[in-house]
LUMKEMI-133308 format. One record per residue (C-alpha): y, x, z. Coordinates in pm, 1 decimal. Layout:
N
+----------+----------+----------+
|       py |       px |       pz |
+----------+----------+----------+
|        Y |        X |        Z |
...
+----------+----------+----------+
This chain:
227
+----------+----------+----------+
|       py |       px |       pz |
+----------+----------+----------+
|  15831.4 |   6299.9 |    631.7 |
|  15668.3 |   6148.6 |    300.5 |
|  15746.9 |   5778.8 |    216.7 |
|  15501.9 |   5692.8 |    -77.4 |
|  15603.9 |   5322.0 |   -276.4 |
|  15337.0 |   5148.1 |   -465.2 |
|  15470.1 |   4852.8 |   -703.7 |
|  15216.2 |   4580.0 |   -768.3 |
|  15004.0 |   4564.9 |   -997.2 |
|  15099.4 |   4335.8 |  -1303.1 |
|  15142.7 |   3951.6 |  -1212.1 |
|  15057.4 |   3612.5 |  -1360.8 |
|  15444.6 |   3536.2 |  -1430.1 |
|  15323.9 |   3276.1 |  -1687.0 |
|  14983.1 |   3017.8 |  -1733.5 |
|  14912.2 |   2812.3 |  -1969.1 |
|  15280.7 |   2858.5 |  -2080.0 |
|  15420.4 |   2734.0 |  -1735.7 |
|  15608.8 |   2929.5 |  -1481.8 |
|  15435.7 |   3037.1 |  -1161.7 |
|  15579.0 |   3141.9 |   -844.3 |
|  15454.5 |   3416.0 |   -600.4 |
|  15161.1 |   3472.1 |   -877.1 |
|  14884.2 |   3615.4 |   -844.3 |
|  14760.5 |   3962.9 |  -1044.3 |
|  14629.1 |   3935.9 |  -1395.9 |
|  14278.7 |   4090.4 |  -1491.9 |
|  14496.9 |   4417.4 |  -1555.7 |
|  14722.8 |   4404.2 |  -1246.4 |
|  14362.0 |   4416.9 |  -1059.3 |
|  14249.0 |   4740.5 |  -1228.9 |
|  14579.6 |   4914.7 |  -1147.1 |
|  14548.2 |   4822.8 |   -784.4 |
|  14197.2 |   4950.9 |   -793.8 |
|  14288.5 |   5285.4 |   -963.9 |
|  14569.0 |   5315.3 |   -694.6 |
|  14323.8 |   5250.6 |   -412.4 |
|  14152.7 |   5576.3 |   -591.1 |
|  14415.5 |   5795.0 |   -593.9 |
|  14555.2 |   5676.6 |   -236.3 |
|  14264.5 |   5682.2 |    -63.0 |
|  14210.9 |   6045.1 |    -11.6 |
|  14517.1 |   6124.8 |    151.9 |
|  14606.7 |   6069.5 |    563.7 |
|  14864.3 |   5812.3 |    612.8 |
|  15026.0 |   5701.9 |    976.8 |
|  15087.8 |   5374.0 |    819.8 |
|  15078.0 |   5131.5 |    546.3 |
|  15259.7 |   4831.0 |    489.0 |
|  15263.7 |   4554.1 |    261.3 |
|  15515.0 |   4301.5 |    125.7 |
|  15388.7 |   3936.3 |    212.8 |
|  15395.0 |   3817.3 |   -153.4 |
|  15081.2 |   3753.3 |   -331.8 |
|  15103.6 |   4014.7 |   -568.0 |
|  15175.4 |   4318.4 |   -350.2 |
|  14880.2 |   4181.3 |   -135.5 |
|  14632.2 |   4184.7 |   -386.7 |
|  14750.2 |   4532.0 |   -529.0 |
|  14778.5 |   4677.7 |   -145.2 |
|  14395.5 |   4535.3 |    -89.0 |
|  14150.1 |   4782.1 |   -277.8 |
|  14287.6 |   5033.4 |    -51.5 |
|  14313.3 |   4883.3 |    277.4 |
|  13955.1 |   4773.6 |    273.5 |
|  13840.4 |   5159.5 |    174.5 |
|  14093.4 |   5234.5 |    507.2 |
|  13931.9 |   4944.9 |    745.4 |
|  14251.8 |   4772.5 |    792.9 |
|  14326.2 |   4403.8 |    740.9 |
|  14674.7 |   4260.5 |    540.1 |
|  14798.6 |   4098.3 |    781.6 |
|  14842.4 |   4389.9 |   1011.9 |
|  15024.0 |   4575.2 |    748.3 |
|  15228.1 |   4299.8 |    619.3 |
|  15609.5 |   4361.3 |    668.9 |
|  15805.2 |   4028.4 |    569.2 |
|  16147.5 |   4199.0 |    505.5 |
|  15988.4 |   4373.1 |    210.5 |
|  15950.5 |   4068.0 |      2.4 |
|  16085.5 |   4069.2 |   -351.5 |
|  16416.0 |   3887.8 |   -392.6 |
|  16334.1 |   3507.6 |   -399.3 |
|  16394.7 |   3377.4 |   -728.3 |
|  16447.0 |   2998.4 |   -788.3 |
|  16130.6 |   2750.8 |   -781.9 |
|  16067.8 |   2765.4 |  -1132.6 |
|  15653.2 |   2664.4 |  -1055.2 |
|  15508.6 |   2440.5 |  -1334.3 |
|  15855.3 |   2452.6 |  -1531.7 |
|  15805.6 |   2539.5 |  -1916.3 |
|  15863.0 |   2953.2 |  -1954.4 |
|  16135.7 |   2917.1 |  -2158.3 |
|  16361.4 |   2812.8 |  -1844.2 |
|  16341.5 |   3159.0 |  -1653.8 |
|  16350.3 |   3298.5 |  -2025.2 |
|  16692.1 |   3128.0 |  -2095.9 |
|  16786.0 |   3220.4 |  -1681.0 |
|  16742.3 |   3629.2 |  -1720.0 |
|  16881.0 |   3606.0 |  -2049.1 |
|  17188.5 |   3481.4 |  -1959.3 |
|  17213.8 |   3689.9 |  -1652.2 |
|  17175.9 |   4011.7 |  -1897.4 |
|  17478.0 |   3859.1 |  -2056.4 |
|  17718.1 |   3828.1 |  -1760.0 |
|  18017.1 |   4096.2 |  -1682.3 |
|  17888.7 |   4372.6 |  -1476.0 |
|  18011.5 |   4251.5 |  -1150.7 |
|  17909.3 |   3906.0 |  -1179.8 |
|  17574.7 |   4059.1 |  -1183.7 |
|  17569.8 |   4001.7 |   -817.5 |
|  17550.5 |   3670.6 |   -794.1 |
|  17201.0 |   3680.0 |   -932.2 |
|  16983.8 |   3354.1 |  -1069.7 |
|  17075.5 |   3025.7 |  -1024.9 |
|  16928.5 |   2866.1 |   -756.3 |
|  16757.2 |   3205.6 |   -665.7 |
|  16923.0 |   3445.9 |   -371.5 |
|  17242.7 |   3605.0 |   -451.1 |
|  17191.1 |   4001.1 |   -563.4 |
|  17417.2 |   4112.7 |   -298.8 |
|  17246.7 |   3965.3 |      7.4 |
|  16884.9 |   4086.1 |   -106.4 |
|  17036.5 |   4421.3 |   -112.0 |
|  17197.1 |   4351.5 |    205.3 |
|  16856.3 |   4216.7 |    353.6 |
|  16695.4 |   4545.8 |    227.0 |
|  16936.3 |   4840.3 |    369.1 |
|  16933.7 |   4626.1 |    691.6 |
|  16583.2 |   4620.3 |    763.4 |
|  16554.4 |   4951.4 |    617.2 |
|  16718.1 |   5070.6 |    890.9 |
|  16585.2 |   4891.4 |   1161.8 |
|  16236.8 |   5014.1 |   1019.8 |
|  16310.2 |   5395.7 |    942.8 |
|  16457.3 |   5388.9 |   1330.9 |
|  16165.6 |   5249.0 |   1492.0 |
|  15981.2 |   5565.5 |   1366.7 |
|  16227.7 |   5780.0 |   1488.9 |
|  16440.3 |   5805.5 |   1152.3 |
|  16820.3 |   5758.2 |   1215.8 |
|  17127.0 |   5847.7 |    983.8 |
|  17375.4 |   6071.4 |   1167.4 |
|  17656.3 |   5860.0 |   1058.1 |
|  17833.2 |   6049.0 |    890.3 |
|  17947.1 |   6062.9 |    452.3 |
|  17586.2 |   6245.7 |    341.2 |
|  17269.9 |   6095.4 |    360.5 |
|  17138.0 |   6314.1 |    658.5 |
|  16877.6 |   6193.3 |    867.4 |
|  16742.2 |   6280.8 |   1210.9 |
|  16386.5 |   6308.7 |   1189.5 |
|  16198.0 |   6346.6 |   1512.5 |
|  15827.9 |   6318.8 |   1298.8 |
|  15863.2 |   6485.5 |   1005.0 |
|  15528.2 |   6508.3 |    970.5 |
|  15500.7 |   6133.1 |    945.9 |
|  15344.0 |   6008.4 |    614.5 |
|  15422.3 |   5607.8 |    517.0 |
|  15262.3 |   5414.5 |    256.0 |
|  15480.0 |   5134.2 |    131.5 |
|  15323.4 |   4871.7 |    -87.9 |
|  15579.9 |   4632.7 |   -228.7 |
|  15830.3 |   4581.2 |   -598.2 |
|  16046.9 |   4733.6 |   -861.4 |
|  16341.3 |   4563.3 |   -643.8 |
|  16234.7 |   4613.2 |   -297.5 |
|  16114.1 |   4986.3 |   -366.4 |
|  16432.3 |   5073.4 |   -566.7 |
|  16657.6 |   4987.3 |   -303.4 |
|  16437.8 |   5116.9 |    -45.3 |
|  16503.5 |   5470.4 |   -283.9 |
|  16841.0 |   5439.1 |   -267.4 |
|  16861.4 |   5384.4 |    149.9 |
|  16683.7 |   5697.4 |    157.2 |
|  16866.8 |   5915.3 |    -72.4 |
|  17220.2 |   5717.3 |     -1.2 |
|  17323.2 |   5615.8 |   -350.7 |
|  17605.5 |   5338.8 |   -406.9 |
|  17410.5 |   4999.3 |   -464.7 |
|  17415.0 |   4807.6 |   -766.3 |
|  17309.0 |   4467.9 |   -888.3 |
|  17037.2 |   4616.5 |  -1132.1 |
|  16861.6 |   4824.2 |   -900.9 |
|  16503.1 |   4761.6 |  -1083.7 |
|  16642.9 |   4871.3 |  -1420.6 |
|  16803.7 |   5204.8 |  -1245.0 |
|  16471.1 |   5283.9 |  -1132.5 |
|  16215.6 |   5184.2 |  -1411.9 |
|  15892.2 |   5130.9 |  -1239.2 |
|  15578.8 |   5040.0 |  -1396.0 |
|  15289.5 |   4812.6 |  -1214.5 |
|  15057.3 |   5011.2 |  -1009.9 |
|  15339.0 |   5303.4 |  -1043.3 |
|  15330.3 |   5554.1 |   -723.1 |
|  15675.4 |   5720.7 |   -648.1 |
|  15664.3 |   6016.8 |   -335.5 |
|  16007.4 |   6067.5 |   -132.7 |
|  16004.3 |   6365.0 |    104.0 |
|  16210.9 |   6493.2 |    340.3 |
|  16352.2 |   6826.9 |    422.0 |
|  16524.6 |   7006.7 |    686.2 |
|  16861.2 |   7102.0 |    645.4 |
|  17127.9 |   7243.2 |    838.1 |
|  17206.3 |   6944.6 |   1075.2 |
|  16911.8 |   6726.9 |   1023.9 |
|  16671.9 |   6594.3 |    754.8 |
|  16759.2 |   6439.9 |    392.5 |
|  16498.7 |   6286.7 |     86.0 |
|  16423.5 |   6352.9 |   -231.1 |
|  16206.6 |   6253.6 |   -505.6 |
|  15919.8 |   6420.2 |   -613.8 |
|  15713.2 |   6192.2 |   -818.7 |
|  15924.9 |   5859.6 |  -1002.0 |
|  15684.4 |   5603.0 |  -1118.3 |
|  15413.5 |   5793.9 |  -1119.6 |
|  15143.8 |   5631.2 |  -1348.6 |
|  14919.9 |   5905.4 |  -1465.7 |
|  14605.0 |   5730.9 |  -1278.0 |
|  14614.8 |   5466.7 |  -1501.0 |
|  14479.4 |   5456.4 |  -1896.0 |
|  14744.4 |   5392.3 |  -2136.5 |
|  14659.6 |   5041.8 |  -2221.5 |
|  14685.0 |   4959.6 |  -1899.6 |
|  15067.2 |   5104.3 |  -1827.9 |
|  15278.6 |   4808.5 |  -1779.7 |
|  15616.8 |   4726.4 |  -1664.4 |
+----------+----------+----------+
């Protein structure tokens, strides 16, 4: 089985020096998605889905309408970023002054995320879970044991995931069964428009992941390799 992650493009964070929530992709963020669509849309895939945020949507768009399909029969709301406080039309320099001082916390009381935003520990919780629940409707179940061993009944099954650095890293770590922390996005450094492969492979009692390709951003120019 192949699991392919897209991050969005590069988003709008900031306008006219304000803060704006679920934003939209810059000029930039636009030309990665469309340089992704290029790349992607060779290749056979089963299925795609898409985080319902703006940004993913926009990025995830080039391809599906090379691939027929609509958004919202690819969206999949459990892959949605974690929710960050409503900072919309509040100078920049309050989320500025709110990641800054979460950089500066203790390591473990990096869980309890941004104020006013959700708590690191359930958005990691809300991710495994529906991981889960999503990799076992297509027939992908841990054998419940120590090891990250999977039964697999289609290992031929190839998913296209279109989401962010947060949702993708911890969707990584599901997969390959590493011990969760509350910097997930800064374990795995992924750049807008990046393209990171997982694939699995049979072993002696079932099926486990690796990576093959980490933030994969050789389709895009330099100038336009954000993160």
């Amino acid at each position: 089985m192949e699991i392919v992650l897209v991050r969005h493009g590069e988003p709008e964070w900031v306008r006219d020096d304000l803060n704006v929530d679920n934003p939209p992709l810059t000029p930039r963020g636009h030309r990665q998605a469309a340089r992704a669509a290029e790349v992607l849309a060779d290749e056979k895939w089963d299925e795609v889905v898409v985080s319902p945020l703006l940004r993913a949507r926009q990025t995830a768009a080039p391809l599906l309408d090379r691939l027929g399909l609509g958004i919202d029969e690819t969206v999949q709301e459990w892959l949605e970023e974690i929710r960050n406080p409503l900072w919309h039309g509040t100078p920049r320099e309050k989320a500025d002054a709110a990641y800054a001082e979460e950089r500066r916390r203790p390591a473990r009381d990096r869980w309890r995320g941004l104020e006013g935003g959700e708590p690191v520990r359930d958005f990691v919780d809300r991710i495994h879970l529906n991981a889960g629940l999503f990799l076992a409707e297509r027939g992908v179940e841990s054998l419940g044991h120590e090891l990250p061993v999977w039964r697999c009944t289609d290992p031929g099954r190839r998913i296209l995931v279109f989401a962010h650095a947060g949702t993708n890293s911890v969707f990584m770590c599901h997969l390959l069964g590493l011990p969760v922390t509350p910097w997930e996005w800064e374990r795995f450094v992924l750049g807008h428009g990046s393209i990171s492969r997982l694939v699995s492979y049979e072993i002696g009692d079932g099926h486990t992941f690796g990576v093959v390709r980490l933030s994969d951003v050789e389709h895009l120019t330099v100038a336009d390799r954000t993160n």
